[in-house]
N, C-alpha and C positions, 0 to 999 in steps of 0.2 A: 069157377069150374076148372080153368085153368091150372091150376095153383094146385086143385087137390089133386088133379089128374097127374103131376110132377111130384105130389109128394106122397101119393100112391106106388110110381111107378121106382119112385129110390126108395121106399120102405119093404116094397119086396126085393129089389138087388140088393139091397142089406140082406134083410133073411135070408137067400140064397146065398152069400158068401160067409153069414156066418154057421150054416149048417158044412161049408168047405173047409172050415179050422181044423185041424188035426191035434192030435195031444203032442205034448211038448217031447224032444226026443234031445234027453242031456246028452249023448255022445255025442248029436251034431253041435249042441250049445257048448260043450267043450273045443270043439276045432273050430266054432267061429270066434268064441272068447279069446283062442291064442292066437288067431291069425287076424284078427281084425279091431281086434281091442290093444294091441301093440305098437297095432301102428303109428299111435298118436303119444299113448301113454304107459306108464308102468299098470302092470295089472294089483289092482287090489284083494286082497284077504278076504273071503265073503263073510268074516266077521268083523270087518274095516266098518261098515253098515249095517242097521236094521233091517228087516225086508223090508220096511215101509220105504225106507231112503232106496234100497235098491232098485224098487219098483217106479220110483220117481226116475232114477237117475238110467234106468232101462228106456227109462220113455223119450226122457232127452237126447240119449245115446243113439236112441234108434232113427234119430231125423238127424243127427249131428252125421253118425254113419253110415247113414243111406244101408238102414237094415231091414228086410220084410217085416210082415207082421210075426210070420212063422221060426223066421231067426231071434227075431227078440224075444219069442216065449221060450224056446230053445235054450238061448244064455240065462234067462233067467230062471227056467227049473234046474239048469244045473248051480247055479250060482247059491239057490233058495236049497236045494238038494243038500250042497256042502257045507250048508250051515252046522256046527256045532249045536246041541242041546243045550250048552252054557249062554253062546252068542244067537238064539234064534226067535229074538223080539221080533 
């Protein structure tokens, strides 16, 4: 009883923080990309990657840089945005 009653009470704080996501807003994903993706490394071309490899390497990026959830969707729509129609596997 235990057990459900804990995994009651984090499957609603889940749904409540996922109805708090917001849509992704590229002009912030562009100033966190130059200001926080520099600091380690050169920036890459967003047809350097796939989206699929981006979306990977967004994910790692995002514990590597101590990024929200809402920055990481942020760099990422703009990243996915820039993509060329030639380069947009």
């Amino acid at each position: 009883m235990k057990k459900l009653l804990i995994i009651a009470t984090l499957l609603s704080s889940m749904s409540l923080m996922a109805n708090d996501v917001q849509p992704a807003d590229t002009i912030n994903g562009v100033q966190i990309w130059a200001d926080t993706c520099t600091r380690c490394h050169n920036l890459r071309e967003p047809a350097a990657l796939s989206k699929r490899a981006w979306k990977y390497s967004m994910t790692h990026m995002r514990v590597r840089a101590g990024l929200t959830g809402q920055e990481t969707r942020d760099v990422l729509a703009f990243i996915l945005e820039s993509k060329t129609d030639e380069d947009a596997k």
